[in-house]
C-alpha positions as CSV (number, residue, x, y, z in Angstrom):
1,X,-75.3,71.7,2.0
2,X,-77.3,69.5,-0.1
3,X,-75.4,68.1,-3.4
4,X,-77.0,65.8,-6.2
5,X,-74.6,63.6,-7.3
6,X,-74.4,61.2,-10.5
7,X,-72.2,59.1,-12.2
8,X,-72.1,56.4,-15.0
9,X,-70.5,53.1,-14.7
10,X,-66.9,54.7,-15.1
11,X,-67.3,57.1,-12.4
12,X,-69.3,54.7,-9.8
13,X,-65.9,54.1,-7.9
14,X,-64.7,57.4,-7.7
15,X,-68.6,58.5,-6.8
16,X,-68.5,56.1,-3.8
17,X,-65.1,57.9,-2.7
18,X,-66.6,61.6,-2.8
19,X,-70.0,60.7,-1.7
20,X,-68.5,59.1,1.7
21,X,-66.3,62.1,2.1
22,X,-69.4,64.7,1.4
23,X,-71.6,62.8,4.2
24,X,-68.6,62.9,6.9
25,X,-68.4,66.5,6.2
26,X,-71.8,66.9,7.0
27,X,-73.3,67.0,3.6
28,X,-76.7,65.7,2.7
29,X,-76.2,63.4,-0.8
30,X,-79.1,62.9,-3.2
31,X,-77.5,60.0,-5.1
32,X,-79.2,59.9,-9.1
33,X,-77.1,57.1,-9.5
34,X,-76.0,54.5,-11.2
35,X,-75.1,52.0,-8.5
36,X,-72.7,49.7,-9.9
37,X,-70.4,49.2,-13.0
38,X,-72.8,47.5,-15.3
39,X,-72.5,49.9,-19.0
40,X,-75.5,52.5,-18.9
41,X,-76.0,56.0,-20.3
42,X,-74.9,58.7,-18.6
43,X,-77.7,60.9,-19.0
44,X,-80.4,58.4,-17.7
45,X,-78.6,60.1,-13.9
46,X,-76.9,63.6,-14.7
47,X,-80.1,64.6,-16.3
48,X,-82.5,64.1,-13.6
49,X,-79.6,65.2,-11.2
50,X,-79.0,68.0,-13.0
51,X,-82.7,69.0,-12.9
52,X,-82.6,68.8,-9.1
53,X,-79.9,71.7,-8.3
54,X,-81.9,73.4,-11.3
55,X,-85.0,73.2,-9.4
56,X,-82.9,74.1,-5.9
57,X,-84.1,70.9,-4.4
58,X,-80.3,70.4,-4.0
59,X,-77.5,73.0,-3.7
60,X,-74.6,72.3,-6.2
61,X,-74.1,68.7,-8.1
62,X,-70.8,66.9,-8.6
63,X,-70.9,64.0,-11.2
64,X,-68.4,61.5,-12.4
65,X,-67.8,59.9,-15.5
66,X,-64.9,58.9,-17.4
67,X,-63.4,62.2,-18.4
68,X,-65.8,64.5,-17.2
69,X,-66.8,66.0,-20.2
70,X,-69.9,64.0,-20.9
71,X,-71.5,65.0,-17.8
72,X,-71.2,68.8,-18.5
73,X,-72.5,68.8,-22.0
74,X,-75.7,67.4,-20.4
75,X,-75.7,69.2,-17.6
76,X,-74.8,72.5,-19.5
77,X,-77.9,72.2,-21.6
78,X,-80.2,72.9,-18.5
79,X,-81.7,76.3,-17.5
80,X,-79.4,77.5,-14.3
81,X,-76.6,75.3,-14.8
82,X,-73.1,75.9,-14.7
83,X,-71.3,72.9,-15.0
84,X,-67.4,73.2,-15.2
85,X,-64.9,70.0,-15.9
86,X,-62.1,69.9,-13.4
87,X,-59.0,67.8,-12.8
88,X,-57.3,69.5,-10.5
89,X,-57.9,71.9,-7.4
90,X,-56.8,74.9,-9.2
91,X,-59.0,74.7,-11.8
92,X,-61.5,73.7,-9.1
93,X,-61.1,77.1,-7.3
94,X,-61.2,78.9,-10.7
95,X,-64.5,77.1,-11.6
96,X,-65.7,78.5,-8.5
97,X,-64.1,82.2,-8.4
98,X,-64.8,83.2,-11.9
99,X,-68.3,81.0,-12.8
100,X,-69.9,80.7,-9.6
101,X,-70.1,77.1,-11.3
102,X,-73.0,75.3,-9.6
103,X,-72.1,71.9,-10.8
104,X,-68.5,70.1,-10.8
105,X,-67.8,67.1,-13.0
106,X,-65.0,64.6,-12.7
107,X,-63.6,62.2,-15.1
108,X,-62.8,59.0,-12.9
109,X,-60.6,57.9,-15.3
110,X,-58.6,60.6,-15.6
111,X,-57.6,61.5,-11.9
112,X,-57.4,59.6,-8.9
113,X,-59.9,59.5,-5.3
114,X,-56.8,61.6,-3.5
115,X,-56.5,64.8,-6.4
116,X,-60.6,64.7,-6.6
117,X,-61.2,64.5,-3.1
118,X,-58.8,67.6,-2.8
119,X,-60.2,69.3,-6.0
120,X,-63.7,68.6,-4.1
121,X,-62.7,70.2,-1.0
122,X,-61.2,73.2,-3.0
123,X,-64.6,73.8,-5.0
124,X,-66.9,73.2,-2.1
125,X,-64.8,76.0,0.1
126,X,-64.3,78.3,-2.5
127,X,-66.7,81.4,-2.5
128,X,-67.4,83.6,-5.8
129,X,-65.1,86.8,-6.4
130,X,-67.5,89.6,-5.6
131,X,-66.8,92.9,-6.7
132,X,-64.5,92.3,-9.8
133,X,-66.1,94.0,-12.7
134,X,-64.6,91.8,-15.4
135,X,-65.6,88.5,-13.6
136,X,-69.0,90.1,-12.8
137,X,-69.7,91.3,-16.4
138,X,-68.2,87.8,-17.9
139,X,-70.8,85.8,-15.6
140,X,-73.1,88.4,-16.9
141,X,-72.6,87.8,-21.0
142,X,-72.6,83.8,-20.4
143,X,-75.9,84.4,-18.1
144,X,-77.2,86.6,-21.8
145,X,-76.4,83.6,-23.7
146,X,-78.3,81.5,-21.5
147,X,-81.7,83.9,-21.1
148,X,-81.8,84.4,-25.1
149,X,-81.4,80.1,-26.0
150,X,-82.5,77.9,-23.2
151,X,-86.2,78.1,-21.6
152,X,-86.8,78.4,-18.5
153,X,-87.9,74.8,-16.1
154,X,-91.1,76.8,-15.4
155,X,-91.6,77.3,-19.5
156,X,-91.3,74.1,-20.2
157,X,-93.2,71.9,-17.4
């Protein structure tokens, strides 16, 4: 699988971690960036990452920042994102299960490289529930929300 990955200067540690682990399972990194600890903005790398899985030239995105958050507001503003915050692998698998999330963020701050290289594992193992109505129709309503207030990449390039 092919994942985008991004960080800030808060996550580059953490990012380092994961993207080593991804590669020795046999993952192909796109690394946005940033590549060291120097204070940057964290959309000058999650947005053209973001804009990558978006386009399919990679399969899911994981980014790091501090708490995670940062990275899914940005990434949550593109057309055929999901992005989901997680801190554990629970909510990992859950991100998966009921979203179908396409892009994980981490906060390197908040957890450490054993519980995110786990909660990585977790989401990159853990397949969609199929056939539940109520997941199915939930995807559905957030997918309504998207289709009526963000446009399209096509629409807008």
């Amino acid at each position: 699988m092919k994942i985008a990955m991004a960080n800030d200067h808060a996550g580059f540690e953490l990012k380092k971690e994961i993207k080593t682990w991804l590669e020795e399972q046999g993952h192909e990194v796109l690394d946005f960036g940033t590549d060291n600890t120097e204070s940057c903005d964290l959309s000058d790398f999650v947005y053209p990452a973001s804009l990558a899985v978006a386009k399919g030239e990679a399969d899911r995105g994981i980014f790091v920042d501090g708490v995670g958050y940062g990275s899914a507001l940005i990434a949550n503003r593109i057309y055929g994102i999901t992005a989901a915050v997680c801190q554990d692998p629970f909510c990992a698998k859950l991100a998966r299960q009921h979203t179908d999330s396409n892009v994980l963020c981490i906060g390197g701050k908040i957890i450490g490289s054993g519980i995110a290289l786990d909660l990585v594992d977790v989401w990159m193992h853990t397949d969609p529930l199929s056939g539940i109505e109520k997941y199915a129709r939930r995807v559905k309503k957030v997918e309504a929300i998207t289709e009526k207030h963000l446009k399209k990449l096509s629409e807008i390039e």
